[in-house]
N, C-alpha and C positions, 0 to 999 in steps of 0.2 A: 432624796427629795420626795414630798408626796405624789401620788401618780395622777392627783387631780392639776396640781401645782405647775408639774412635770408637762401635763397636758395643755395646760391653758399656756404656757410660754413657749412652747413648741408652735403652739396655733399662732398666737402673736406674734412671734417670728418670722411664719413665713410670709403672714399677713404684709407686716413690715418690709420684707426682704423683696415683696413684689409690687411694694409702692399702693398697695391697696387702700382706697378707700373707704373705709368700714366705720361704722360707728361701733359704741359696746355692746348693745342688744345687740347686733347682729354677732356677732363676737360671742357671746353667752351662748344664744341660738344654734352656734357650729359647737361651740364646747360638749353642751348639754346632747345635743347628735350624735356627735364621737363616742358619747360614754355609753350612749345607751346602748350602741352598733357591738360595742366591746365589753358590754356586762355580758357571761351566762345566764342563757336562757333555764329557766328550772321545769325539769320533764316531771310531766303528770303521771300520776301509776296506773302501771297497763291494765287492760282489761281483767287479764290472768290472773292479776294478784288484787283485782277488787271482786272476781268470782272467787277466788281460794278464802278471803276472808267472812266470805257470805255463807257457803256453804259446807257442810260434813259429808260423811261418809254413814252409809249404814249396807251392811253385811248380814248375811246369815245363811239357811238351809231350805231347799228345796222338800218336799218329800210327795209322796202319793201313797195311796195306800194298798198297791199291786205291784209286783214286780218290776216294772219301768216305770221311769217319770215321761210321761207324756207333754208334748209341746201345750204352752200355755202362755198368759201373760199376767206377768208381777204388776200388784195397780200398790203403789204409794202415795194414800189420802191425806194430805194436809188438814188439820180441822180449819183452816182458813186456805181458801185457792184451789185452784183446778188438781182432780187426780193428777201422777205421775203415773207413768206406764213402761215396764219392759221386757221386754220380749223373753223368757223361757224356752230354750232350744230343748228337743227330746234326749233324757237323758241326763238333764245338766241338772247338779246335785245343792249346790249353792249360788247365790249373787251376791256383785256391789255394786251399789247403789252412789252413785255423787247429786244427792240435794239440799236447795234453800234450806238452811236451818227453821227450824219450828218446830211441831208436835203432830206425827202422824196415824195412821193406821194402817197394816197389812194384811192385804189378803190377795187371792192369784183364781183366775178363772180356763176352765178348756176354752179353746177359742169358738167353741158354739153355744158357751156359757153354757153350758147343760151342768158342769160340777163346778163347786168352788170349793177353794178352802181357804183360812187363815191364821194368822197368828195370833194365838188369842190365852182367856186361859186357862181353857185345856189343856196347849202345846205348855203353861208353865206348871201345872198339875202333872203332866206325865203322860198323857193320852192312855192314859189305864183307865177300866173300869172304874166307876164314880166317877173320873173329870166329866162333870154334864156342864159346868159352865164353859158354854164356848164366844164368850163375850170377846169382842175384839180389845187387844193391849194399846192406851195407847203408850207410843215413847218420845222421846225430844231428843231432835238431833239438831247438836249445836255447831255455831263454825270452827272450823277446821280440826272437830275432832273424829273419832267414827263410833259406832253404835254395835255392838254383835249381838248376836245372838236371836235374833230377829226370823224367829224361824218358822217358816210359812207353811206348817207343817197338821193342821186340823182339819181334815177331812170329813170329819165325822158328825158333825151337825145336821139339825133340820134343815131344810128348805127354806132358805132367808135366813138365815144367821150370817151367813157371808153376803154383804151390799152390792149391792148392782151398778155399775159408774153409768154417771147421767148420760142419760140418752137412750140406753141400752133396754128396751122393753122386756120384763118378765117374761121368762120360757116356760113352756109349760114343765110342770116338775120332772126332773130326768134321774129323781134317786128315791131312792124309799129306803124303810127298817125293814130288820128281819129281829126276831126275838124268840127264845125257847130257855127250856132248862139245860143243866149240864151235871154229869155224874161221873161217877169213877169207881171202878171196881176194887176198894179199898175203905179204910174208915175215913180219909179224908179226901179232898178235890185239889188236884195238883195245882199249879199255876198250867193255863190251857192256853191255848194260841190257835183260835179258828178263822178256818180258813176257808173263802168261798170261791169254787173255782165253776170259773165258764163252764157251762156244759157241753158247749160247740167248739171250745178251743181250751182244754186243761192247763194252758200256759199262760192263759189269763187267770188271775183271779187276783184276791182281797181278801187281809185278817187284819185282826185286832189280838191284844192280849187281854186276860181275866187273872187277875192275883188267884194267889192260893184260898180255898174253902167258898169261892164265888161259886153257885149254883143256880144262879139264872143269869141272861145275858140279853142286852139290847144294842145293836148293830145298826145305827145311823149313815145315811149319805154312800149306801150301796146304788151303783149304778143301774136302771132299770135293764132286768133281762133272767136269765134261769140261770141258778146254782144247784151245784154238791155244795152239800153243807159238812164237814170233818173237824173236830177239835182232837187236837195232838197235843200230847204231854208237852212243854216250851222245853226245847232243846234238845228232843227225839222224834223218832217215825212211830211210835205208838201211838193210832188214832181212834177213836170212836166215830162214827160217822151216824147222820141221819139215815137211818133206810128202812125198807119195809118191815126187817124185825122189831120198828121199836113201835110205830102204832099198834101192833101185834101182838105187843107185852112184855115182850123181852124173854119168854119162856124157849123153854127145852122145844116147843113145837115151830117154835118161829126161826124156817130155816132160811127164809131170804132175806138176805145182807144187798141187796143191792138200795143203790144209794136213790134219794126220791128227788129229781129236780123241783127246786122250790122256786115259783115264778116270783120278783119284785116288782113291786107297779110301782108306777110315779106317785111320792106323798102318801102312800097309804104303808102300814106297818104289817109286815106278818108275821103273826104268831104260832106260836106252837112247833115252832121249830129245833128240833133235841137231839142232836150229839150225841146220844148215850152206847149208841150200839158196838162195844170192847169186845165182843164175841166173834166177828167176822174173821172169816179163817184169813190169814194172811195174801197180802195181795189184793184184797177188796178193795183198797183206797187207794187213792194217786197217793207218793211220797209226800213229806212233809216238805216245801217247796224253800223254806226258811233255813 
């Protein structure tokens, strides 16, 4: 029998069976009660699964251009909505990221914003000499899928090339260039990998590479303070180093090899900075730290 059928004559019986007086409306009224008490309820979707259809995943790499990755923090610009931000612990090489799908940009600040850097693309040129465009990439991350390759990794820009998230006042500039020739004691210029090391602490420093037969070189987004300046053949301890032989000439009479601290100021470029000294007796330069 149908379970409406089934319901309603069940009701009328007992209505009946207890001498009740009832009219039909009232009759209907308990029927239509009963069904509704005994229909399932239909559950709405949970929170979880209305964030998982909103938002993606994006992923990628950390880098610095010294030895360690220093504590910082990843900002994820939406072109519509507030930055996303997150935290970089010292050391930590890659992140993921879970946000709002749409179209964003990345970039990553020290936490007294004095450096930034971003994804941009230079990091999709190769961060080799000639990548001078350091435009920020943007990408689109969609829901529920993920994004790689998002690699935060462009240090080497002017001053404002990497955005400053709202609020956040302009610091006075905390990086400068340095720029010289480079040479080699052969008919051609190897691929070079220079390296700029503290002068007060040799454990700090900062390089860049230069392709083969480059012979001048411009070094962006070096943190203000004094370097040795050394370029080492890429994948040896063989180095030329700046030092007093090479203002000097480079001749048979120029016997100081020692190296010249080259001060960086904030925003401003220094030049004349040159590698070229392949004479110094060994032991003159710190190891190639690469």
């Amino acid at each position: 029998m149908h379970k409406f059928a089934l319901l309603t004559t069940s009701v009328l019986f007992l209505l009946s069976s207890c001498n009740a007086q009832v009219d039909t409306d009232q009759i209907a009224t308990i029927v239509a009660a009963t069904l509704q008490a005994s229909s399932p309820t239909q559950q709405a979707p949970s929170a979880v699964e209305n964030l998982e259809s909103q938002t993606g995943t994006v992923e990628g790499s950390i880098c610095y251009p010294s030895e360690g990755i220093p504590a910082m923090t990843l900002f994820l610009q939406p072109l519509i909505g507030n930055v996303l931000t997150f935290p970089i612990a010292q050391n930590q090489s890659s992140f993921t990221a879970e946000v709002p799908a749409g179209n964003y940009t990345a970039f990553a600040w020290l936490p007294d914003f004095s450096f930034g850097g971003s994804y941009s693309q230079a990091v999709a040129c190769g961060l080799v000499q000639g990548c001078t465009d350091h435009t920020l990439i943007e990408f689109a991350v969609t829901a529920g899928s993920t994004v790689s390759g998002v690699d935060v990794c462009d240090w080497y820009g002017d001053f404002g090339d990497v955005p400053l998230p709202v609020g956040v006042e302009t610091p006075i500039p905390a990086t400068g260039s340095v720029s010289g020739s480079l040479s080699y004691s052969s008919e051609f210029i190897p691929a070079m990998q220079i390296v700029f090391f503290d002068v007060n602490d040799l454990s700090q420093w900062f390089f860049f590479n230069t392709a083969e037969n480059t012979n001048t070189y411009q070094f962006d987004g070096l943190p203000v303070g004094t370097y040795y300046v050394v370029s080492y053949v890429v994948g040896g301890d063989f180095g030329g180093g700046y030092t007093q032989a090479v203002p000097c000439g480079l001749s048979v009479n120029c016997n100081d090899h020692s190296l010249i601290p080259v001060v960086i100021s904030g925003g401003q470029v220094t030049g004349g900075v040159n590698p070229q000294d392949w004479y110094a007796p060994e032991g003159s330069f710190p190891d190639n730290p690469n």
